[in-house]
C-alpha positions as CSV (number, residue, x, y, z in Angstrom):
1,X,-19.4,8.1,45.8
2,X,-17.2,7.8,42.6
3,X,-17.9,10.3,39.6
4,X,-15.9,9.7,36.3
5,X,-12.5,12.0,36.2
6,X,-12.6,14.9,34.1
7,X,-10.3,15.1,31.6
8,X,-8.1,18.4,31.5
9,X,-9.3,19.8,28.0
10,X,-10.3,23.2,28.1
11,X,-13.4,22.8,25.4
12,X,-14.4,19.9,27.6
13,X,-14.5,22.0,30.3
14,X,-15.8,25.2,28.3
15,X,-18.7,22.8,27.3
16,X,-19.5,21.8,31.0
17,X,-19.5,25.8,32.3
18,X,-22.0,26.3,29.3
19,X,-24.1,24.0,30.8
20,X,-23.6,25.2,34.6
21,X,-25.0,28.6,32.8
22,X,-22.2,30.7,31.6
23,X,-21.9,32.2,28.6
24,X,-19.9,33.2,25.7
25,X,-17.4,35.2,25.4
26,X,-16.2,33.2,28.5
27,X,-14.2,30.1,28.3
28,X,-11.2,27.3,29.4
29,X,-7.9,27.9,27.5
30,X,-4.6,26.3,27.7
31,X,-1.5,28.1,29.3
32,X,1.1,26.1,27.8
33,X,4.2,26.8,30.0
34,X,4.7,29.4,32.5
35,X,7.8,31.1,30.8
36,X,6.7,34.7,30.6
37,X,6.8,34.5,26.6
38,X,4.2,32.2,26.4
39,X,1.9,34.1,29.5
40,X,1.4,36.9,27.0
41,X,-0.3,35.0,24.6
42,X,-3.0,34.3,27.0
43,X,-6.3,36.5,26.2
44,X,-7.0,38.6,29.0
45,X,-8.7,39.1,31.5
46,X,-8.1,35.8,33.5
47,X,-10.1,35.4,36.5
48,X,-9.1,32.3,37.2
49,X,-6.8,29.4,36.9
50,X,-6.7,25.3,36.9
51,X,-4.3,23.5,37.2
52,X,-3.6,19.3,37.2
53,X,-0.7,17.8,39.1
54,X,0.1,14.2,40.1
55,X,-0.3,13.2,43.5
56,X,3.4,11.9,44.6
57,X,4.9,11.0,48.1
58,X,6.6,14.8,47.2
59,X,3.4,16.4,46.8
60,X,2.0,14.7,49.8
61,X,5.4,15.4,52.2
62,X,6.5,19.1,50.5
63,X,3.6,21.4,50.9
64,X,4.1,25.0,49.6
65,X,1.7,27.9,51.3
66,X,-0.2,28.6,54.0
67,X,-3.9,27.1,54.8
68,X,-5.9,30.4,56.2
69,X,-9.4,30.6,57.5
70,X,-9.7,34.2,57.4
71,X,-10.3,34.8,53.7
72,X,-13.6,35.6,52.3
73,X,-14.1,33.4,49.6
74,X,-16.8,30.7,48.5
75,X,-14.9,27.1,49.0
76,X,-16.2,23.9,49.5
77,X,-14.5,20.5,50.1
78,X,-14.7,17.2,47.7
79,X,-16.2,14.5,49.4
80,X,-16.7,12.8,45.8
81,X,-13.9,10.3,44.5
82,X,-12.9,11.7,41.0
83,X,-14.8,15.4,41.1
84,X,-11.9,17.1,41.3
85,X,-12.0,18.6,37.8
86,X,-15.7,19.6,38.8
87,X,-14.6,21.2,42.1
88,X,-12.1,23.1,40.9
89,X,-14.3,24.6,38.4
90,X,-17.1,25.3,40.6
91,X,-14.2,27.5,42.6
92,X,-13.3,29.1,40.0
93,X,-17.0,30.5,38.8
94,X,-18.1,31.0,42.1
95,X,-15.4,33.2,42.8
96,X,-15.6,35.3,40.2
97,X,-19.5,35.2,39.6
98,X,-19.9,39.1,39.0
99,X,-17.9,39.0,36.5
100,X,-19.2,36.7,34.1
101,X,-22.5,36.5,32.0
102,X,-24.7,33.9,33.2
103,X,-28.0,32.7,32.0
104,X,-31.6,32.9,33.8
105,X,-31.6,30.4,36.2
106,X,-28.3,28.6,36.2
107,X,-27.6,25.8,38.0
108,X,-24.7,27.6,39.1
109,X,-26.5,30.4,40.7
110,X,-29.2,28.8,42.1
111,X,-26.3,26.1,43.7
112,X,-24.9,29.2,45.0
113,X,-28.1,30.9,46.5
114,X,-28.9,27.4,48.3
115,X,-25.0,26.8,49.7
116,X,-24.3,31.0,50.7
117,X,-24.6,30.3,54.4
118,X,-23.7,26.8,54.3
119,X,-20.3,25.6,55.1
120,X,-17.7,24.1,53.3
121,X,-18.5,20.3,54.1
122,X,-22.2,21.1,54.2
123,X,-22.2,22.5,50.6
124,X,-19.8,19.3,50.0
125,X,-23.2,17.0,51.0
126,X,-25.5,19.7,48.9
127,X,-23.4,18.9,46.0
128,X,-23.7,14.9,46.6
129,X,-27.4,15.5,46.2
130,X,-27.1,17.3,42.9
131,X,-28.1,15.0,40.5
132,X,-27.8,17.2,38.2
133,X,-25.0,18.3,38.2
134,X,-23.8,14.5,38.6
135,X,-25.2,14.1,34.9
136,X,-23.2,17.2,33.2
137,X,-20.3,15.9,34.5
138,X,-20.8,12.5,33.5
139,X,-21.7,13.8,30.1
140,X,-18.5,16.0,29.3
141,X,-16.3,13.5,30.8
142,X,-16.9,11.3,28.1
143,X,-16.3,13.5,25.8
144,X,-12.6,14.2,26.3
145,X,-10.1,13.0,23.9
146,X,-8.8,10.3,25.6
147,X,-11.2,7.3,26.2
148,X,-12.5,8.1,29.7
149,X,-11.7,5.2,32.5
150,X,-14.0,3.5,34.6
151,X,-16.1,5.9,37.5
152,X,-14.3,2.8,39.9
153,X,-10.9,3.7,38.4
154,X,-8.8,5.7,41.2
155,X,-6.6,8.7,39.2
156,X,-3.6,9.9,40.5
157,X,-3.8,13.3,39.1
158,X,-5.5,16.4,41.3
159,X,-7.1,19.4,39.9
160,X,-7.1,22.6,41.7
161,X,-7.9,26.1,41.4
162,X,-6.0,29.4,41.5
163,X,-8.0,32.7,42.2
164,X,-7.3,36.3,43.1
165,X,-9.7,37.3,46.1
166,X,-9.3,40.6,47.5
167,X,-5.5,41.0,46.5
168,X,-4.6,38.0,47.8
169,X,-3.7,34.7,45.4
170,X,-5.5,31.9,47.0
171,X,-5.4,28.2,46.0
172,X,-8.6,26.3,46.5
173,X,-8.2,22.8,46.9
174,X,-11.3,21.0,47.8
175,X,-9.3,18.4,50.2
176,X,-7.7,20.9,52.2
177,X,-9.1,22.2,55.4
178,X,-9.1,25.5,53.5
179,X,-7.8,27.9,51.2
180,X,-4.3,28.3,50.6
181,X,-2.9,31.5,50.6
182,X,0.0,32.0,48.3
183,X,0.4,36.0,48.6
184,X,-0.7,39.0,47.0
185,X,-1.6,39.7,43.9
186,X,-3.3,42.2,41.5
187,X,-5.2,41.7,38.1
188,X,-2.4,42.3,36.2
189,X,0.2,40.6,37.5
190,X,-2.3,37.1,39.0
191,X,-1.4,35.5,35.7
192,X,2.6,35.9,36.6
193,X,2.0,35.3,40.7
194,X,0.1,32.3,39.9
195,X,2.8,30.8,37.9
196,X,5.5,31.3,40.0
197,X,3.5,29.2,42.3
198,X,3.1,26.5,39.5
199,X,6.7,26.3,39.0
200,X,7.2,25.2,42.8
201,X,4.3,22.5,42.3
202,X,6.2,21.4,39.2
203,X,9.8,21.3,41.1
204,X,8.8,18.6,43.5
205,X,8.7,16.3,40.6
206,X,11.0,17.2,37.8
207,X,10.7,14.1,36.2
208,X,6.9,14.1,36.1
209,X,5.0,15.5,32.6
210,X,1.8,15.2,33.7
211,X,1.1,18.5,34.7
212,X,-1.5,21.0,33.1
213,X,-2.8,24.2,33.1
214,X,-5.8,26.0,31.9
215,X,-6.7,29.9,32.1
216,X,-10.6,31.1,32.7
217,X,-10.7,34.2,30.3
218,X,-12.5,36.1,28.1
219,X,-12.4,35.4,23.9
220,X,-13.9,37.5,21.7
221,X,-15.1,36.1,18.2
């Protein structure tokens, strides 16, 4: 199964977590570098990050932190060509689902009701089924700002997500056995810890631009 990639455009993405069933003042910004000048212009509070790498011989032969099965968070694996963008977002809301205003009856929600006990690769086959789900990611995917490619077209570009669970700064990458712990971290500083952790994504490949980051967080009109 091959899904259309998402494109890494944070009112894209806002648009697709409206229709998962969160609401406003919640929504995808950019982070546009990780100096600390620019962190501070990032509305707070962030509960989560995303972030869009290429996928290199260095990222496949340098891997940076630790996979553990011990931590108590919701993660699932991607067993869908392409759905990276959506499984990264997914980890992202889930994780942080008491902290943000959702509608009655969300798919979201009820996704996460059906999947609590489920495992990993068994919510991977409950989201196969979600037809659903299939069709708002279909629909936002075309409307990035770049002309979408082909569902048949394979991307070499990975989305994954950044969250603070229990103290501890977890990466959630839906094709890794499990999370990856990267450390401890607090509220106030996950912004920071997560971006240290960016930087040493981005060393592997210097020379590479195609790199991306987006901060879940709370705007106020």
């Amino acid at each position: 199964m091959r899904w259309v990639p998402l494109e890494s455009n944070p009112d894209v993405m806002t648009k697709f977590m409206r229709e998962l069933g969160v609401k406003e003042p919640w929504c995808f910004v950019d982070v546009f570098s990780t100096d600390p000048e620019m962190q501070a212009l990032v509305p707070c509070p962030i509960l989560s990050l995303l972030f869009l790498y290429p996928i290199t011989d260095n990222s496949k032969s340098i891997g940076i932190g630790t996979v553990s099965h011990e931590e108590k968070c919701f993660f699932i694996k991607q067993t869908i060509d392409n759905a990276c963008g959506t499984v990264a977002i997914i980890h992202a809301l889930a994780n942080n689902i008491d902290a943000l205003d959702i509608t009655d009856q969300p798919w979201l929600q009820k996704f996460l009701e059906k999947s609590r006990n489920s495992s990993p690769l068994e919510r991977a086959e409950l989201l196969e089924k979600e037809e659903e789900l299939s069709e708002f990611h279909e629909d936002c995917a075309l409307q990035g700002q770049t002309e979408a490619p082909d569902s048949s077209s394979e991307t070499n570009l990975h989305f994954v997500a950044f969250i603070n669970s229990g103290g501890h700064l977890l990466e959630l990458d839906g094709r890794r056995d499990g999370p990856v712990l990267h450390g401890e971290t607090s509220p106030e500083t996950f912004l920071a810890d997560a971006c240290k952790v960016v930087d040493r994504f981005m060393q592997r490949d210097p020379e590479d631009v195609q790199f991306s980051l987006i901060a879940l967080t709370k705007v106020e009109n």
